[in-house]
C-alpha positions as CSV (number, residue, x, y, z in Angstrom):
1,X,-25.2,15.9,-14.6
2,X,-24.8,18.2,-17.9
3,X,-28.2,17.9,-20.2
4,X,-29.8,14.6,-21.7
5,X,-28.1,15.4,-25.5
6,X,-24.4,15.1,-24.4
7,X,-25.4,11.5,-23.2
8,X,-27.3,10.7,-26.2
9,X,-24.6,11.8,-28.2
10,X,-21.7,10.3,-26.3
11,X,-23.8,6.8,-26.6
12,X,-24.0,7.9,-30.4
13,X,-20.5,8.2,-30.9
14,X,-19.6,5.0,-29.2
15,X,-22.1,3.0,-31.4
16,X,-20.3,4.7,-34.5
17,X,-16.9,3.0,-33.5
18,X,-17.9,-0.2,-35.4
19,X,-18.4,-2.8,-32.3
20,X,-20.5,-5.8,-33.4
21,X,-23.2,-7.5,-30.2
22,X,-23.7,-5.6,-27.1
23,X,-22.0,-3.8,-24.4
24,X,-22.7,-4.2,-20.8
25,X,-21.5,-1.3,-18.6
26,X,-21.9,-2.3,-14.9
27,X,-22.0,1.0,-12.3
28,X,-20.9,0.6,-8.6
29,X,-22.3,-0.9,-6.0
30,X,-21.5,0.6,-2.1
31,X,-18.8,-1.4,-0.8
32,X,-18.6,-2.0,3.1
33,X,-15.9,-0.2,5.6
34,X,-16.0,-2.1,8.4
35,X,-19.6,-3.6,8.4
36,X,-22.1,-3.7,5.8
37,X,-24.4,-0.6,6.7
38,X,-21.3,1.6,7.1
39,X,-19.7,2.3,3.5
40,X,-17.0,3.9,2.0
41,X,-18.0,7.2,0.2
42,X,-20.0,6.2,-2.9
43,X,-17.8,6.3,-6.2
44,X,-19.7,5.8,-9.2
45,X,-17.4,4.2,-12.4
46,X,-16.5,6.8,-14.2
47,X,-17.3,5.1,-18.0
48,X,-20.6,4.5,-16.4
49,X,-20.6,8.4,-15.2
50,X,-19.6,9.1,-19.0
51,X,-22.0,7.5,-21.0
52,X,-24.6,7.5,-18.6
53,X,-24.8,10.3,-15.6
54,X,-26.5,8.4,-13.7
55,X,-24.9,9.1,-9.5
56,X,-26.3,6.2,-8.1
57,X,-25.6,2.5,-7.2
58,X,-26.6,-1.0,-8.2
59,X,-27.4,0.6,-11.8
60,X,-26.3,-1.3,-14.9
61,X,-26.5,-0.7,-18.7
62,X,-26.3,-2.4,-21.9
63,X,-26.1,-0.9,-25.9
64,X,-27.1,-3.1,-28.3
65,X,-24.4,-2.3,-31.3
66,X,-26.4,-4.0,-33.7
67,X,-29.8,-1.9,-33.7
68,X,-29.0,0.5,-31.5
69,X,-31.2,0.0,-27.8
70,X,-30.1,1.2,-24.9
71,X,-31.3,-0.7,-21.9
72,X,-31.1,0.3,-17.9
73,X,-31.7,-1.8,-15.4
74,X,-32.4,-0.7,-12.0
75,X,-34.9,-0.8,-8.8
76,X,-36.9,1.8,-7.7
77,X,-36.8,2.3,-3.9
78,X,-39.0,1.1,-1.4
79,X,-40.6,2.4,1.8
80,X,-37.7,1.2,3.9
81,X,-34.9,3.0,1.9
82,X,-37.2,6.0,1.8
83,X,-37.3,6.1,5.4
84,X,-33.2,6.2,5.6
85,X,-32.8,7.7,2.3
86,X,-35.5,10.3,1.7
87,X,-37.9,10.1,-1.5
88,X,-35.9,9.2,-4.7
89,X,-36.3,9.5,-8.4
90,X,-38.5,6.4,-10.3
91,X,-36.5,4.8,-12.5
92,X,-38.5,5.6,-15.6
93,X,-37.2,9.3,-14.7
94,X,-33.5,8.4,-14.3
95,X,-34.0,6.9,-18.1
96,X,-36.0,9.8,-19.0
97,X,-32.6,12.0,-18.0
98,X,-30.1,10.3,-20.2
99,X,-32.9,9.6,-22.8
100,X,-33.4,6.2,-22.4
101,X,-36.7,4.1,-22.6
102,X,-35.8,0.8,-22.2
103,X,-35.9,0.6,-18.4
104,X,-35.5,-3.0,-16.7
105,X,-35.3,-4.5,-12.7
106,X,-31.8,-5.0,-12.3
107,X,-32.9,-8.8,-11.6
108,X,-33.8,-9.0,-15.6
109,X,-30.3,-8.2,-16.1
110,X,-29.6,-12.0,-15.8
111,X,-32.2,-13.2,-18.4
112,X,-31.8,-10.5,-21.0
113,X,-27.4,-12.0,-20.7
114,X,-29.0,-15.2,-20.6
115,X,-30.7,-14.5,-23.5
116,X,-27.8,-12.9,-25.9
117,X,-25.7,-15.9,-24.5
118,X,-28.1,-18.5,-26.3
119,X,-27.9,-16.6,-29.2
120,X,-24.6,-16.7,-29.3
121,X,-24.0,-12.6,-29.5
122,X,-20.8,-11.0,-28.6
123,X,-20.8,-9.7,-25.2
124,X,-18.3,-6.3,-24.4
125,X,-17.2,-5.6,-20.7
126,X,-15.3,-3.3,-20.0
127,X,-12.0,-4.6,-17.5
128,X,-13.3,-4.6,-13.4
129,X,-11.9,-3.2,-10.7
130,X,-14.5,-3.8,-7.9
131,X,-14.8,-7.1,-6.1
132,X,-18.6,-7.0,-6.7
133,X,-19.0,-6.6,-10.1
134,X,-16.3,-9.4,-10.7
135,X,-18.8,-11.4,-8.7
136,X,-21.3,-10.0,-10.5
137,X,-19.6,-10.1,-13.9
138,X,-19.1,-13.8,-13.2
139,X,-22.4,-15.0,-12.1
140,X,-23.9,-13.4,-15.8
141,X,-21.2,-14.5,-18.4
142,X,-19.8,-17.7,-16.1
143,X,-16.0,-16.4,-16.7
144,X,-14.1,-17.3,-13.9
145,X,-13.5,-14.5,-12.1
146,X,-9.5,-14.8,-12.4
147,X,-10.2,-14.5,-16.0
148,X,-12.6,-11.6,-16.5
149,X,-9.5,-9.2,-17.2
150,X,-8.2,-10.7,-19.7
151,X,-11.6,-11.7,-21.1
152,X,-12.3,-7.9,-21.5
153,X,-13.3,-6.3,-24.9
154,X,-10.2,-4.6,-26.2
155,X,-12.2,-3.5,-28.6
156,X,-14.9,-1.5,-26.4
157,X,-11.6,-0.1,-24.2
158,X,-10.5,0.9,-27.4
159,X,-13.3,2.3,-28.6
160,X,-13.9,4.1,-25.0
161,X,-10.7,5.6,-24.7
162,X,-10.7,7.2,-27.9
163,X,-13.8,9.1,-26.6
164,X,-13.1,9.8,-23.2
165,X,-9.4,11.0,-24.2
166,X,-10.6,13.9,-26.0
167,X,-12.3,16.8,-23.6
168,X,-15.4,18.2,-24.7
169,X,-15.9,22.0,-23.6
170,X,-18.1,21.3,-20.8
171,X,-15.5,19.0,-19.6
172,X,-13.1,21.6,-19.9
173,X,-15.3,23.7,-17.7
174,X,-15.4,20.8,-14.8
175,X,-12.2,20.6,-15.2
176,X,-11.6,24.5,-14.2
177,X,-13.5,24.1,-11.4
178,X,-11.8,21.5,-9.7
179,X,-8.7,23.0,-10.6
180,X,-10.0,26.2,-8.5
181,X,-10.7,23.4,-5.8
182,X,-6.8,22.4,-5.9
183,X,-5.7,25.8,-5.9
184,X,-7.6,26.9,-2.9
185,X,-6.3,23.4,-1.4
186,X,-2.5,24.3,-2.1
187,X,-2.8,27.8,-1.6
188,X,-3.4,26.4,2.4
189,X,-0.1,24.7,2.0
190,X,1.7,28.2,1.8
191,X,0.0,29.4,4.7
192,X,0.4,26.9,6.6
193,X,3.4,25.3,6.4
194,X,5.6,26.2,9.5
195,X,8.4,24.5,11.7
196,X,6.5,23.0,14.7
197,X,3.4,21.7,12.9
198,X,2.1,18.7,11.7
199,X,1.8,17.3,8.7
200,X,-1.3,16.0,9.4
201,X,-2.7,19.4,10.3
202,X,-2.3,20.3,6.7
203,X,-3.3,17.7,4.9
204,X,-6.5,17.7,7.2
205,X,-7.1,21.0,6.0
206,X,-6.7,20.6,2.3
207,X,-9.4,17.4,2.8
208,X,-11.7,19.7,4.2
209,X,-11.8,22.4,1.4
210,X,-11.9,19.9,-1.4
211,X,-15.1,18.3,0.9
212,X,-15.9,21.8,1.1
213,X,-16.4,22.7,-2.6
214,X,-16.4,19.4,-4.5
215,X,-16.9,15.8,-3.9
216,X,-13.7,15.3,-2.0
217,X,-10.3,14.9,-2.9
218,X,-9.5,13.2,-5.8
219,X,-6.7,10.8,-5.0
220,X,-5.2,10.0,-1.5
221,X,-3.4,13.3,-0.5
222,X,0.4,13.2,-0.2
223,X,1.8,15.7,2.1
224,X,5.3,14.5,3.1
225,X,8.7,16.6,4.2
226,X,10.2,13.3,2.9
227,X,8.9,14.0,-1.1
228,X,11.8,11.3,-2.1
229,X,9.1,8.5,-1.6
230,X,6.6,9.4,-4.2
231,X,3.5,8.4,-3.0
232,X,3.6,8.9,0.6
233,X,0.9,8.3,2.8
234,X,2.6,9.3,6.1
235,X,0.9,12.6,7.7
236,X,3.0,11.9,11.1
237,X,6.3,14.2,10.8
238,X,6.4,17.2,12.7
239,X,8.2,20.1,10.3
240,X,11.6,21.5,11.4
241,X,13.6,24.7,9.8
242,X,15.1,22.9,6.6
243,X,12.7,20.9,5.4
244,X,11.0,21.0,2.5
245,X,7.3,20.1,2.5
246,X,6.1,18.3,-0.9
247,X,1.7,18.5,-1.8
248,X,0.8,16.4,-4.6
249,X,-3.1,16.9,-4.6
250,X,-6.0,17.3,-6.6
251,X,-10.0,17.8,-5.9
252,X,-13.1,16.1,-7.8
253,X,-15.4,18.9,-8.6
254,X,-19.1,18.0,-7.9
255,X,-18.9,16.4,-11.3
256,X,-16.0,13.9,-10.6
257,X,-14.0,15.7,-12.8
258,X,-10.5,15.8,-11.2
259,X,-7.4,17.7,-10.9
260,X,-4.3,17.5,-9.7
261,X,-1.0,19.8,-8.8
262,X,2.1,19.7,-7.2
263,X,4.1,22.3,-5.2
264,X,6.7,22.1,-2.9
265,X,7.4,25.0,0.1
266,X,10.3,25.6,2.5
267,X,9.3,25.0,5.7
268,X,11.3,27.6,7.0
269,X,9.7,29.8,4.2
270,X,12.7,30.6,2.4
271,X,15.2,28.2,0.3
272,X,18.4,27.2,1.1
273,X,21.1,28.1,-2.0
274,X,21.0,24.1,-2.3
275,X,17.5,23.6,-2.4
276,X,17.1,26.9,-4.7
277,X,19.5,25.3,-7.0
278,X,18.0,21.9,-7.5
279,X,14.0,23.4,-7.7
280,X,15.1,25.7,-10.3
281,X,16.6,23.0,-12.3
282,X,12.3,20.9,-12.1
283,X,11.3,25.0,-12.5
284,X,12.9,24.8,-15.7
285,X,11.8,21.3,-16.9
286,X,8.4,21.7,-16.1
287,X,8.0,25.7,-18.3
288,X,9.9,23.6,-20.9
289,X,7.4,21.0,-21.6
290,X,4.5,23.6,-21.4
291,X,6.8,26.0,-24.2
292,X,6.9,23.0,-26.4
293,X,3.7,20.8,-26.0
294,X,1.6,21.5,-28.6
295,X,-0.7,18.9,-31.3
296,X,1.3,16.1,-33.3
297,X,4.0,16.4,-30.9
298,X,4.9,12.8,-29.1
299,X,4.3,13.0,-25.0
300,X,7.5,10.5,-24.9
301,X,9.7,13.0,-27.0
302,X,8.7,15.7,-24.4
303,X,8.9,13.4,-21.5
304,X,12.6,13.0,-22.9
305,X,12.8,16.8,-23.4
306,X,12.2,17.5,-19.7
307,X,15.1,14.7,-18.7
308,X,17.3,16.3,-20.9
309,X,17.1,19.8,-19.1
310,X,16.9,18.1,-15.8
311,X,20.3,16.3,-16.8
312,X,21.8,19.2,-18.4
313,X,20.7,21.0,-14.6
314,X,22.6,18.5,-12.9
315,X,26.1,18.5,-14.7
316,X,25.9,22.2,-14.0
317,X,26.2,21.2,-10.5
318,X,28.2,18.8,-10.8
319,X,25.9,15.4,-9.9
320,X,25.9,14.3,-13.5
321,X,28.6,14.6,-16.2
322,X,29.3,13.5,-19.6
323,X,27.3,14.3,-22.9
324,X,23.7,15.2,-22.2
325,X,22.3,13.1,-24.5
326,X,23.8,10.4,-24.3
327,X,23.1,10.4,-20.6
328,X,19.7,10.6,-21.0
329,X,19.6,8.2,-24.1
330,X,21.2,5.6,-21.7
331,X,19.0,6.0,-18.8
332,X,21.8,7.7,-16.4
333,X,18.9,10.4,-15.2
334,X,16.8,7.5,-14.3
335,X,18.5,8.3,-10.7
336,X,16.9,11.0,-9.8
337,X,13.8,11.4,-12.3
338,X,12.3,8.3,-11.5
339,X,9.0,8.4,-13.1
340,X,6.9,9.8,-16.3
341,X,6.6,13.4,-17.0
342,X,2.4,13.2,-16.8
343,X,-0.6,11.1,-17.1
344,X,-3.9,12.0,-18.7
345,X,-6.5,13.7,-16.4
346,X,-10.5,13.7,-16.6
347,X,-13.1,11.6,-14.7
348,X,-10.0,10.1,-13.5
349,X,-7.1,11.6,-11.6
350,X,-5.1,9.2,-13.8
351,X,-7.8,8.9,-16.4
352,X,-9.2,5.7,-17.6
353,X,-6.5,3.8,-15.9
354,X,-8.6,1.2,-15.0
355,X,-9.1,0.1,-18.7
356,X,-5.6,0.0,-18.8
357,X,-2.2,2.5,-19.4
358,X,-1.3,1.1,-22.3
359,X,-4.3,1.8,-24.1
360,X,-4.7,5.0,-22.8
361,X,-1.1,6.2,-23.1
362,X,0.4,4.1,-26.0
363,X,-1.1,3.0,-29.5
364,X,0.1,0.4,-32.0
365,X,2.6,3.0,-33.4
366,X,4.7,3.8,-29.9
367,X,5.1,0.4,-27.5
368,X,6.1,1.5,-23.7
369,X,9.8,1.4,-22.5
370,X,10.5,-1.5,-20.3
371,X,13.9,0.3,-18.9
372,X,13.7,1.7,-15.3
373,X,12.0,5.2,-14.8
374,X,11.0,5.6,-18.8
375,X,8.9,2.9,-18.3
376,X,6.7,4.4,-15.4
377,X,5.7,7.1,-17.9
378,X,2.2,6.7,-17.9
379,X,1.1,9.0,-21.4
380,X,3.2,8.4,-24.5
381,X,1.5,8.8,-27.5
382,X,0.4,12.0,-29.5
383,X,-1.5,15.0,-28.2
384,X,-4.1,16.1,-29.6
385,X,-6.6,19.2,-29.4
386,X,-9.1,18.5,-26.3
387,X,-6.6,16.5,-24.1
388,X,-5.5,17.3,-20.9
389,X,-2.1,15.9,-19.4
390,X,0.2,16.8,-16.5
391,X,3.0,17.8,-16.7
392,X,5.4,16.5,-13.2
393,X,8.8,16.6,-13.9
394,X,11.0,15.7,-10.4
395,X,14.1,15.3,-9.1
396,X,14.1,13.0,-5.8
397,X,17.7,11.5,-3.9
398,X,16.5,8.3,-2.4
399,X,19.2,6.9,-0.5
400,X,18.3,3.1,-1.1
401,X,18.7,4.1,-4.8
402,X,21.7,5.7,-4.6
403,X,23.6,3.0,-2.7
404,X,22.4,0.2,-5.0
405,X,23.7,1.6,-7.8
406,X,26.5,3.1,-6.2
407,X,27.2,-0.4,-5.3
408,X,26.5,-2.0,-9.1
409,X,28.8,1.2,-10.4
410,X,26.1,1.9,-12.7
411,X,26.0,4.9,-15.0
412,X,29.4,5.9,-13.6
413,X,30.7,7.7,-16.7
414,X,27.5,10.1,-15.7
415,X,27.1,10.3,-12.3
416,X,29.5,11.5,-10.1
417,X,28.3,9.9,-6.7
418,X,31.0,11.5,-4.6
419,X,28.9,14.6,-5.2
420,X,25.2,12.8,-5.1
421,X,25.7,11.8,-1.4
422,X,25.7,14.8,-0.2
423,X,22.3,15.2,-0.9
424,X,21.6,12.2,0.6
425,X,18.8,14.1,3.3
426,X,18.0,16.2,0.3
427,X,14.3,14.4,-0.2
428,X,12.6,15.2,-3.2
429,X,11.3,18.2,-5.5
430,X,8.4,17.9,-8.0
431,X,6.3,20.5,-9.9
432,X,3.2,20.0,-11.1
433,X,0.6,21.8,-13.2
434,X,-2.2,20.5,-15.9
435,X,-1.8,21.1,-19.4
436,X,-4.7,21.5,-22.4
437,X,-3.8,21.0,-25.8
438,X,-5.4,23.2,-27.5
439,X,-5.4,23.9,-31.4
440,X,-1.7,25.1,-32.0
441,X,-0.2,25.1,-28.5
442,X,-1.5,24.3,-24.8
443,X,-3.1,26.0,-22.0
444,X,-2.3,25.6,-18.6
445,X,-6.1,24.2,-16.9
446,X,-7.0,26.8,-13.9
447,X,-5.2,29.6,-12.2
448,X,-1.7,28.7,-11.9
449,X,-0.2,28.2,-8.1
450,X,3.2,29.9,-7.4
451,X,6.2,28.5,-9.3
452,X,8.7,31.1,-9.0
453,X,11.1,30.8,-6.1
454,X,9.9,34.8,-5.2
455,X,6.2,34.3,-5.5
456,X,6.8,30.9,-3.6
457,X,8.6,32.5,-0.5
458,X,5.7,35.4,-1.0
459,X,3.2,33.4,-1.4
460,X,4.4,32.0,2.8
461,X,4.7,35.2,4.2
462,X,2.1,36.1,7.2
């Protein structure tokens, strides 16, 4: 937790946004495995972990917009938890931490909702993501549960994301030291990676160190030779001489403040002329958008930046052709840059994304891109001092891709597909680092990984 005044203040500044009634801000409950005593890891909501520090579950929390309470509504323990659970902090001292003196039983949460309902006061939720507190959410405000959603305040995500977007320097500092988490994690990766092992022996290992030093990894590791499918959870390949082994990972420091990098090795620890040709071409893209990302610049123009030196990469090789810009302005890169150059990163891996992307990465100003691979581009709108972004440009040959389109003719004035299927085993290349705007420029967030093709194949050496 950082000190009772960053939470009074955070609560401050949300109050100053102008909402009208109350907000309600439900915490996590513990959510079964496979039977009700044995959970999954607790995960505390991360708005809640914002406004409210508080670690624990069955919490919840209300502001009163209109003359400024703050309520929490909790149990303490009782003998039988203590005996499983150890001695635990009243309630009236969890309040005491965040500086808040209205505390309730979580059972009066029904009757104080009850109440504002009857007087007909405007009720702010933020959107759920947990089975429970839709159940919850639906037993206090008696919105059907398919509804709650789209019932949501857009105000209050509004309001929450403006906050939250912005990285305060004790942030910052989280930040850095789950960044040192993924480093350590990667820095395994080089060391490890080898023909005859197992992907799973690695990603195992990476696990383990952000356990080690944090609270765990913070997203699903993906550890694949086959980087062409983005998000893959498949640990089961054995590594041959070839292949090239993609890590996208990240930690959650002891905070929950996440991070989040990219790398890819040659198994065989050095890289074909092939492979060296297409990685320096994501090299390039991804020192480009940290060279020009800097405050009042549009993510989407540097999004569109990185494409164009990704296309430009590939008509050097002959895989693309035509006018760069037009290419790019028509989508033709789509083939093999299939997603958005970064997302924003905080509490959240992919921060605030359960409120929703389009309030977090667009605005009123800049609407998202429905066409294929822009419109995966999760941050859009314009950087600002205190944010934090990644920055993952890729290049990926996925054979089902390339067929279809192959097959539709599409983009054939820029694509010369003769040439693309040869890289048909190719798999995928994508570089990832975390980027901080800062007052002029940006700052890359933690001790960079190698990049370089040299300190890469260095970085593998025995």
């Amino acid at each position: 937790m950082f000190t009772k005044s960053i939470y009074i203040n955070r609560r401050k500044n949300l109050k100053s946004k102008g909402l009208n009634g109350i907000g309600l801000f439900l915490g996590n409950t513990e959510s079964p495995m496979n039977y009700p005593a044995n959970t999954y890891r607790f995960r505390q909501d991360s708005s809640f972990l914002y406004f409210f520090g508080l670690n624990l579950s069955n919490l919840a929390a209300v502001i009163d917009f209109d003359n400024g309470e703050e309520y929490l509504f909790g149990d303490d323990v009782d003998i039988d938890d203590i005996i499983w659970m150890g001695p635990q902090p009243k309630m009236n001292e969890l309040g005491n931490q965040i500086g808040i003196k209205n505390v309730l039983p979580i059972n009066k949460l029904y009757d104080f909702i009850s109440k504002q309902i009857q007087l007909k006061r405007t009720i702010h939720y933020l959107p759920p993501y947990r089975a429970e507190n839709k159940i919850l959410l639906n037993e206090l405000l008696d919105i059907p549960i398919k509804s709650l959603k789209n019932l949501s305040s857009t105000e209050l995500v509004r309001a929450v994301v403006s906050l939250r977007s912005i990285k305060a320097e004790e942030e910052i500092q989280e930040m850095e030291i789950a960044a040192e988490i993924g480093y350590k994690m990667h820095m395994c990766v080089f060391k490890m990676a080898r023909p005859g092992i197992k992907e799973q022996e690695i990603a195992g290992m990476m696990d383990g160190i952000a356990y080690q030093y944090g609270q765990g990894p913070s997203f699903p590791t993906i550890l694949s030779i086959h980087g062409e499918t983005l998000h893959n959870p498949y640990h089961n390949n054995i590594m041959q001489d070839g292949d090239l082994l993609l890590a996208d990972a990240g930690a959650q420091a002891n905070s929950y403040y996440a991070s989040d990098f990219t790398r890819v090795t040659p198994v065989s620890g050095k890289f074909t002329q092939k492979q060296k040709e297409i990685y320096e071409i994501v090299r390039r893209a991804n020192q480009n958008t940290i060279e020009i990302s800097a405050p009042g610049k549009k993510y989407i123009d540097i999004h569109l930046a990185a494409a164009k030196v990704i296309a430009n990469g590939l008509i050097e090789l002959g895989l693309m052709k035509g006018n760069v810009d037009d290419a790019v302005a028509q989508g033709a890169h789509t083939l093999f840059f299939v997603h958005g150059l970064g997302h924003m990163i905080g509490l959240d891996v992919h921060d605030m994304e359960d409120l929703g992307e389009n309030y977090v990465g667009y605005d009123d100003e800049l609407q998202r891109s429905e066409e294929f691979g822009t419109g995966s581009l999760r941050f859009a709108k314009t950087l600002k001092p205190g944010m934090i972004v990644s920055n993952e440009p890729g290049i990926y040959f996925i054979p089902a891709l390339i067929e279809k389109w192959k097959a539709e003719n599409k983009f054939s004035e820029f694509i010369n597909y003769s040439q693309v299927e040869k890289y048909m085993n190719f798999g995928g290349i994508r570089l990832e680092d975390e980027i901080l705007i800062t007052e002029d420029a940006c700052r890359l967030i933690g001790k960079r990984l190698p990049i370089e093709i040299k300190d890469v194949e260095d970085a593998m050496k025995d």
